[in-house]
N, C-alpha and C positions, 0 to 999 in steps of 0.2 A: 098450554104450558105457560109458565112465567117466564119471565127478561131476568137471567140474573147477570149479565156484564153484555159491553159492546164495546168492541175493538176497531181500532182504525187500521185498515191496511194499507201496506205504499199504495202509491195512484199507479192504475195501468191504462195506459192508452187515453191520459190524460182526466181519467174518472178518480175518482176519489172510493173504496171500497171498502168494507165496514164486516165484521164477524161477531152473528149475538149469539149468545149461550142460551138455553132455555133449558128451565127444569121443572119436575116436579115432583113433589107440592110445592106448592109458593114457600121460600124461604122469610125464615122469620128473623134472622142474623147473617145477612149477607156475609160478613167478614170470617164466621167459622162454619160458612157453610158449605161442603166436600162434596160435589156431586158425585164422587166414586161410593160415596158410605150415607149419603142422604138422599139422595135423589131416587125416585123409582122409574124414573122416564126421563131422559135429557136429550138435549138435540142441539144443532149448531148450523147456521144457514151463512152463508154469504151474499151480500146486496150490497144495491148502491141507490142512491138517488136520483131520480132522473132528472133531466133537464128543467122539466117544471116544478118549480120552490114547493106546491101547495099538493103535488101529488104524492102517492104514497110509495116504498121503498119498493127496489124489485127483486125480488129472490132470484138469485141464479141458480144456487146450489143448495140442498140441505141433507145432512144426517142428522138422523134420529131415529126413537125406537118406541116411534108413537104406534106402531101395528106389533108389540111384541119382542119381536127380535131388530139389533140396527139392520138402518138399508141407507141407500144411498140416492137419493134425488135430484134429477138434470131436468130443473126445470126451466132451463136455456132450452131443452129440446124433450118439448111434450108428447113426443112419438116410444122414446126413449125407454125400456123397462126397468122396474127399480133394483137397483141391485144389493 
């Protein structure tokens, strides 16, 4: 899926926390682009950046309706089924 926006959220627990949008197909005019009416797959994760500048972001959470229908992912807790 594509990146089409990334939000910043308040900080909790002194982290700085962040929510990207992901659609698809890649959009080709971000500004009139509706994922209710364009999109045929979207999703929405939350992460943060870890302590290391050069590492990569970590997903805690995501929906999306990359298997068909939405579900919901804790991937803070990988035991966890998706719901």
């Amino acid at each position: 899926m594509h990146k089409l926006r990334t939000l910043t959220l308040p900080p909790h627990r002194g982290r700085d926390f962040f929510a990207t949008v992901f659609v698809e197909p890649d959009p080709e005019n971000f500004d009139s682009f509706d994922p209710s009416e364009d999109a045929s797959q979207w999703g929405i994760s939350v992460h943060f950046q870890p302590d290391d500048p050069y590492a990569s972001h970590i997903e805690i959470v995501r929906i999306d309706t990359e298997h068909g229908e939405p579900h919901f992912d804790r991937l803070y807790e990988p035991s966890q089924p998706k719901d």
